[in-house]
PANU-733606 format. One record per residue: x, y, z of N, C-alpha, C in turn; chain; residue in three letters. Coordinates in Angstrom, 3 decimals. Layout:
<rs>
+----------+----------+----------+----------+----------+----------+----------+----------+----------+------+------+
:     n.px :     n.py :     n.pz :    ca.px :    ca.py :    ca.pz :     c.px :     c.py :     c.pz : unit : code :
+----------+----------+----------+----------+----------+----------+----------+----------+----------+------+------+
:        X :        Y :        Z :        X :        Y :        Z :        X :        Y :        Z :    A :  ALA :
...
+----------+----------+----------+----------+----------+----------+----------+----------+----------+------+------+
</rs>
This chain:
<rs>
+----------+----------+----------+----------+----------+----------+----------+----------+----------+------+------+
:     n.px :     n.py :     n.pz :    ca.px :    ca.py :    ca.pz :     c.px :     c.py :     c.pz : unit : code :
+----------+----------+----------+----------+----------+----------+----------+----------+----------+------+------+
:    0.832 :   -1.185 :    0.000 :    0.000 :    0.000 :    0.000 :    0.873 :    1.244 :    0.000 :    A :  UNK :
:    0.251 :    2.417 :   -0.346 :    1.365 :    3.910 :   -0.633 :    1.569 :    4.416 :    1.198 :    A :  UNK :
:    2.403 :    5.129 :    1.104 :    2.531 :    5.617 :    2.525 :    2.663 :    7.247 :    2.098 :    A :  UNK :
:    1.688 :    7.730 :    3.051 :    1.321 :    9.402 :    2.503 :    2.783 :   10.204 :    3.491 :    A :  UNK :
:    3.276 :   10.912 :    2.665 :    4.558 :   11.760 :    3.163 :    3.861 :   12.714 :    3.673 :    A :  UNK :
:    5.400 :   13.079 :    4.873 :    5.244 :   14.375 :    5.848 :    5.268 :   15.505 :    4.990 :    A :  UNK :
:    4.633 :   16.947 :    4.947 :    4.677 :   18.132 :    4.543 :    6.089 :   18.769 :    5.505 :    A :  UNK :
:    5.782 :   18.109 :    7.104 :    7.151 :   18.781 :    7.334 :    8.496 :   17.971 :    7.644 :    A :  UNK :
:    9.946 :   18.329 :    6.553 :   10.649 :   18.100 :    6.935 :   10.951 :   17.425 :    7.431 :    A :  UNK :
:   11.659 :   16.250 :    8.063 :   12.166 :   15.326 :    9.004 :   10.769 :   15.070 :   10.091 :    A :  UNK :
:    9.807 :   15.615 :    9.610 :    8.931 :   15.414 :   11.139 :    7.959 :   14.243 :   10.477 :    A :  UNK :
:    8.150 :   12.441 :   10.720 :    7.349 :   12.037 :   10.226 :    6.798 :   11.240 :   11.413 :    A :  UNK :
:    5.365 :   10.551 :   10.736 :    5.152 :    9.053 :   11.898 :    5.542 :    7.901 :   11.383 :    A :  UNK :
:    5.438 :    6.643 :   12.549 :    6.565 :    5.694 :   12.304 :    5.862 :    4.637 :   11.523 :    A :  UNK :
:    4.374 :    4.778 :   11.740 :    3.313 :    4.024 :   10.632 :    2.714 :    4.812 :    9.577 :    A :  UNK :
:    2.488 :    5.439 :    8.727 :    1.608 :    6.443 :    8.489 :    0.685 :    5.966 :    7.612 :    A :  UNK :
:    0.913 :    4.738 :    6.778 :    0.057 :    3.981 :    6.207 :   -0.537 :    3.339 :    7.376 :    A :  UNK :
:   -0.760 :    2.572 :    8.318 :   -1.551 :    2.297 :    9.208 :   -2.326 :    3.241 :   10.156 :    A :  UNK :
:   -1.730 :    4.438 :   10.270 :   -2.573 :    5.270 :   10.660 :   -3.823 :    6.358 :    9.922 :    A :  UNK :
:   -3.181 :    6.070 :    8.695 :   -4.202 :    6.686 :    7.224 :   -5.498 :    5.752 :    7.404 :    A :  UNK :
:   -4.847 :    4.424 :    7.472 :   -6.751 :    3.527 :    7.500 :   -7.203 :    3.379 :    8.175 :    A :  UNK :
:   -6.845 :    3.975 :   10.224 :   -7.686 :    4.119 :   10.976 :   -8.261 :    5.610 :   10.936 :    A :  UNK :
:   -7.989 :    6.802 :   10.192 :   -8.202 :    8.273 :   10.228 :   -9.720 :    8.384 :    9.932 :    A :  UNK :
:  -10.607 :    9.434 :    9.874 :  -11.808 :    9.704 :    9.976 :  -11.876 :   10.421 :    9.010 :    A :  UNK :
:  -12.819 :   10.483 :    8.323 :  -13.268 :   11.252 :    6.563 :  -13.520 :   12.274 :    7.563 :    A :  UNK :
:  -13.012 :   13.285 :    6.708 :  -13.994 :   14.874 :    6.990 :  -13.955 :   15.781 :    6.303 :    A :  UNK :
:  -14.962 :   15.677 :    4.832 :  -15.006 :   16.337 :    3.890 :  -14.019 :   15.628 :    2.901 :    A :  UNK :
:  -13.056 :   16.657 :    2.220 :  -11.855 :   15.288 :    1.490 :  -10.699 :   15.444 :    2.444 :    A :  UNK :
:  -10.677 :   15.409 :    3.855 :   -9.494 :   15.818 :    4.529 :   -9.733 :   13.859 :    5.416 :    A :  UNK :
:   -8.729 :   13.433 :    5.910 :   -8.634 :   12.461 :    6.505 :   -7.950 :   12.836 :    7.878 :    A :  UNK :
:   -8.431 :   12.640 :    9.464 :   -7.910 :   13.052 :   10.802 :   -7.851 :   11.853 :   11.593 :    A :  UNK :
:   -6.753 :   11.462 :   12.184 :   -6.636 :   10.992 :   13.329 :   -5.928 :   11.568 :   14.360 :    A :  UNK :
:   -6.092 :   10.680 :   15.615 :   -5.381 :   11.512 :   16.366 :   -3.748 :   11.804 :   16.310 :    A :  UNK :
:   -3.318 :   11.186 :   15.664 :   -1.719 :   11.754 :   15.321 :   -1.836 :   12.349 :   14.425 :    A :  UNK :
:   -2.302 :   12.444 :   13.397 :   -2.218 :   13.671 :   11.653 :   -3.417 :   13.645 :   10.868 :    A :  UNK :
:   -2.717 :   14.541 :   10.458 :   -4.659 :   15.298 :    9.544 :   -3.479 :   15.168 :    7.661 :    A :  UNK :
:   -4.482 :   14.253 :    7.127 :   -4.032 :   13.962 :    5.604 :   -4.839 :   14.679 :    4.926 :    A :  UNK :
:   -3.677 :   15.325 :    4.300 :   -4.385 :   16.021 :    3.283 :   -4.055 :   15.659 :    1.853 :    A :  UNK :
:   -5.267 :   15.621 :    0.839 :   -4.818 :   15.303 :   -0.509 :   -4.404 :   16.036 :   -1.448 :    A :  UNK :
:   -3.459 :   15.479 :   -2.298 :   -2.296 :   15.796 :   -3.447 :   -2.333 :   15.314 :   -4.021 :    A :  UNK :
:   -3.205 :   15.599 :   -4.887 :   -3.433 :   14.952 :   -6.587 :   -3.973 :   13.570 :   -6.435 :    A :  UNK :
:   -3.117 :   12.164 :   -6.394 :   -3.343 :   11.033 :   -6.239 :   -2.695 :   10.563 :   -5.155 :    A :  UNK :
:   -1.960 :   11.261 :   -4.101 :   -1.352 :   10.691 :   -3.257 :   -1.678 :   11.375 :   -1.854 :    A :  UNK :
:   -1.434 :   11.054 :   -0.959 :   -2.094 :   11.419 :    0.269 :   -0.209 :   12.636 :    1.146 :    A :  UNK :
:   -0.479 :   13.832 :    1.706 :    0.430 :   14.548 :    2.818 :   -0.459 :   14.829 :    4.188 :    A :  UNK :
:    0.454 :   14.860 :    4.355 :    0.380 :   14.776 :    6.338 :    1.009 :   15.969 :    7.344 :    A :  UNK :
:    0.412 :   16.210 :    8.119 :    0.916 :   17.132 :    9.090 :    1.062 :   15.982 :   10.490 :    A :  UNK :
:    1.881 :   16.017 :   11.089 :    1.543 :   15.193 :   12.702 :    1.170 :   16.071 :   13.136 :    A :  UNK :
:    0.403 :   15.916 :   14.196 :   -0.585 :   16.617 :   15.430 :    0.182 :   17.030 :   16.077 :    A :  UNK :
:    1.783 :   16.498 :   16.706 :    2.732 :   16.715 :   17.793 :    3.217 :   17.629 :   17.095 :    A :  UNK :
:    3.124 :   18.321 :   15.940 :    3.923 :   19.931 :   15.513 :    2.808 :   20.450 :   14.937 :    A :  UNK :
:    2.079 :   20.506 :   15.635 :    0.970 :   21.529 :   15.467 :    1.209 :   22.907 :   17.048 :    A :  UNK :
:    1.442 :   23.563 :   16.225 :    1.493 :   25.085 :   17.299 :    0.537 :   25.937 :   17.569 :    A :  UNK :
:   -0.611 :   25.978 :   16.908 :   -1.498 :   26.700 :   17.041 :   -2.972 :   26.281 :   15.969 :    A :  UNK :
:   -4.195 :   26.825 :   16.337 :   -5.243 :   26.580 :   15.185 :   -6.251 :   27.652 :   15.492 :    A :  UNK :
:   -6.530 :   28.209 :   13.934 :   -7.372 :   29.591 :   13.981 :   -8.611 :   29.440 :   13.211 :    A :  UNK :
:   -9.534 :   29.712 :   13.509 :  -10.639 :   29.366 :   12.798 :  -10.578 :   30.627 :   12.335 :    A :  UNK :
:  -11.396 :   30.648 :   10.824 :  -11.516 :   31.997 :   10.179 :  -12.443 :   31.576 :    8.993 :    A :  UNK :
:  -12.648 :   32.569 :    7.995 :  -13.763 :   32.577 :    6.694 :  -13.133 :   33.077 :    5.443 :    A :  UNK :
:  -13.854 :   32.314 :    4.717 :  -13.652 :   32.947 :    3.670 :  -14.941 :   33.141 :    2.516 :    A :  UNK :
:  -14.917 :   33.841 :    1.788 :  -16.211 :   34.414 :    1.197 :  -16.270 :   33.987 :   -0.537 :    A :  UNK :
:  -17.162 :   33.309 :   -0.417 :  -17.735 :   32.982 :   -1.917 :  -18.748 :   33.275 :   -2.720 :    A :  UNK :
:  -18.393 :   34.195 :   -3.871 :  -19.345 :   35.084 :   -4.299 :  -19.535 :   34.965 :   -5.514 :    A :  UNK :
:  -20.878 :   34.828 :   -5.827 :  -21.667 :   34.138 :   -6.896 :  -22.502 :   34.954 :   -7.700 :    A :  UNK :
:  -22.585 :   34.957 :   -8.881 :  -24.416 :   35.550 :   -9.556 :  -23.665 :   36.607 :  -10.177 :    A :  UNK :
:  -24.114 :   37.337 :  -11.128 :  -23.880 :   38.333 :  -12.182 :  -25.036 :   39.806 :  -11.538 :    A :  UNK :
:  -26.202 :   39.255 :  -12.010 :  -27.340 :   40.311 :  -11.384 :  -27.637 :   40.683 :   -9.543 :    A :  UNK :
:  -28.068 :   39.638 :   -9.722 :  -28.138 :   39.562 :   -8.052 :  -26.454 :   38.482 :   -7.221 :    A :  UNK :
:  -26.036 :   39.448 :   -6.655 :  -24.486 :   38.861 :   -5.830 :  -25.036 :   37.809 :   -5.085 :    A :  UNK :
:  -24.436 :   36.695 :   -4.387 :  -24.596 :   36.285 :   -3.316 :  -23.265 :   36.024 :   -2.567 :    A :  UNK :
:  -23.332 :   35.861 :   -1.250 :  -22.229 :   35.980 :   -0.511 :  -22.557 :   34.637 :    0.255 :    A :  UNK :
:  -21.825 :   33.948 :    0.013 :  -21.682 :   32.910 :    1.332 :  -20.033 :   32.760 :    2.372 :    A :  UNK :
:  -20.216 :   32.329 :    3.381 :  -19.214 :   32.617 :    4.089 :  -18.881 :   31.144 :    4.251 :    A :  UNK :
:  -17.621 :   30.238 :    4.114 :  -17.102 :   29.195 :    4.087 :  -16.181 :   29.073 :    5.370 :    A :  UNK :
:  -16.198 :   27.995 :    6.100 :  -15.104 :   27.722 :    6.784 :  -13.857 :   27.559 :    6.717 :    A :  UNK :
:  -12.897 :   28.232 :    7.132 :  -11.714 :   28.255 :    7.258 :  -11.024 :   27.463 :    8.286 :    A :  UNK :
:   -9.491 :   26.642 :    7.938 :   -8.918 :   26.383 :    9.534 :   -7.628 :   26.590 :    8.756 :    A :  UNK :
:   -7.114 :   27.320 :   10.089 :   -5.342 :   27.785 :    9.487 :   -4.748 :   26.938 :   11.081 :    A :  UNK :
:   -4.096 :   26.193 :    9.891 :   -3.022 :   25.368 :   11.169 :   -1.528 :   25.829 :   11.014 :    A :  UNK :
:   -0.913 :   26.364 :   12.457 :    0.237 :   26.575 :   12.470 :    1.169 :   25.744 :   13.196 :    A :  UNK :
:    2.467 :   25.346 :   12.176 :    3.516 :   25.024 :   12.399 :    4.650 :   25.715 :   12.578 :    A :  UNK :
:    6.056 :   24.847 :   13.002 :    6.874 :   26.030 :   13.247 :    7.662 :   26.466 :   12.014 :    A :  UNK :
:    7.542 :   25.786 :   10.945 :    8.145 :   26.400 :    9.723 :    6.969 :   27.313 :    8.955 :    A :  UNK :
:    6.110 :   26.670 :    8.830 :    4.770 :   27.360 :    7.720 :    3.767 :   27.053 :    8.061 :    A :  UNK :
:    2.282 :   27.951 :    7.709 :    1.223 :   27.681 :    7.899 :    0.496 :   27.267 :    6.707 :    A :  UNK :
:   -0.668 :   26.299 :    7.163 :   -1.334 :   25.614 :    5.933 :   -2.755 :   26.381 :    6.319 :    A :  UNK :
:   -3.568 :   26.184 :    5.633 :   -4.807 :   26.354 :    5.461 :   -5.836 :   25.634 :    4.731 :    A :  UNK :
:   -6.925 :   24.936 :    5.456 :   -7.702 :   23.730 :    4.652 :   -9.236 :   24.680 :    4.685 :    A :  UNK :
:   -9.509 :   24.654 :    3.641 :  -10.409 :   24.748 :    3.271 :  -11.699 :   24.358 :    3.145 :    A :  UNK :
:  -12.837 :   24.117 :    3.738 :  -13.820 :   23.746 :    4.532 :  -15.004 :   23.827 :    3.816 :    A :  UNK :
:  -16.680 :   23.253 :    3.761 :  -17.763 :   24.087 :    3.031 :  -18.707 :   23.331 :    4.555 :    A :  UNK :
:  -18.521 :   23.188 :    5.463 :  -19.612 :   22.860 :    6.664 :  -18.254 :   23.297 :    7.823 :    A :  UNK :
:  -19.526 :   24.062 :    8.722 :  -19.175 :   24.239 :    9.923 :  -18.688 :   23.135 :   10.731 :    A :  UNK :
:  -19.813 :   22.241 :   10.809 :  -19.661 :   20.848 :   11.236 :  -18.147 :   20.117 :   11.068 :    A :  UNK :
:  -17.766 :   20.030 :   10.105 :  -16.677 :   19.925 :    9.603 :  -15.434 :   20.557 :   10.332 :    A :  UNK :
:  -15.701 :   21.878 :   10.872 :  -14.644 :   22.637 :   11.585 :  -14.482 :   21.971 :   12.708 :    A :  UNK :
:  -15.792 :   21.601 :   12.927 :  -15.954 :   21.272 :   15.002 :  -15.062 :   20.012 :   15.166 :    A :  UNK :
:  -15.241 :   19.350 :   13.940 :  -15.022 :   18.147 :   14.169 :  -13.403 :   18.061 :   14.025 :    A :  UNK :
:  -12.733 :   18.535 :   13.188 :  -11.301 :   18.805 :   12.996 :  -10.977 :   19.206 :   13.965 :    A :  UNK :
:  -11.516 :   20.324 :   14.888 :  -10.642 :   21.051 :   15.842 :  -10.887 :   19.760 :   17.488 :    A :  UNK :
:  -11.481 :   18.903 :   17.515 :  -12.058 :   17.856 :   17.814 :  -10.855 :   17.009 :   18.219 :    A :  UNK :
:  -10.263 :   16.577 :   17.018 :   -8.927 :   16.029 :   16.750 :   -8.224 :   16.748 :   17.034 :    A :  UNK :
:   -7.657 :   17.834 :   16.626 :   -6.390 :   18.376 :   16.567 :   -6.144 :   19.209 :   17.872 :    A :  UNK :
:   -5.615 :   18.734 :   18.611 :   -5.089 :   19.755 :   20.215 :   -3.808 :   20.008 :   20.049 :    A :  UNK :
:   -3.626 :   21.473 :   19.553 :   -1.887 :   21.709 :   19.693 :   -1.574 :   21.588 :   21.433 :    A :  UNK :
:    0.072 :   21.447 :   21.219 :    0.443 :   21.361 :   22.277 :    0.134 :   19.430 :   22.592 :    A :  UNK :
:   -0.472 :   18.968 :   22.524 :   -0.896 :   17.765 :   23.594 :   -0.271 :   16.943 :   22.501 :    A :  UNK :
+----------+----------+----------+----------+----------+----------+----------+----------+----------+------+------+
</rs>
């Protein structure tokens, strides 16, 4: 089976294919409690949970229609690490609760 690579640097887990097929769908993002997979084309990247430094919920705005605008407001989650920050992109709240659910920086 493929084994989904670390996004950071030297920071990997010691199974990550066994921990990919216990992880939880959420939306097209995959979470367990050690890393949140995210997809790349045909292959699966990873953040571990243990270098996670921080998590910000925020929005972003999607705007539709020619005559009449519409505005919808989308979920945001910006996860910080100590090299770079990512940002996953969300369309249910639900979805947020549940990520931030999993992911406890620090712990």
């Amino acid at each position: 089976m493929f084994s989904p690579t670390s996004l950071l640097t030297g920071k990997t887990l010691e199974d990550p294919a066994a921990d990919f097929r216990t992880a939880v769908r959420v939306e097209q993002y995959r979470v367990s409690a050690q890393a949140i997979y995210i997809p790349s084309g045909l292959r699966w990247t990873y953040i571990p949970v243990s270098e996670i430094r921080g998590l910000t919920e925020s929005h972003r705005v999607v705007s539709a229609g020619k005559c009449v605008s519409v505005v919808e407001h989308r979920p945001v989650l910006e996860i910080r690490t100590d090299p770079e920050t990512f940002k996953l992109n969300l369309e249910k709240t639900a979805s947020m609760e549940t990520l931030l659910r999993y992911l406890h920086p620090g712990e």
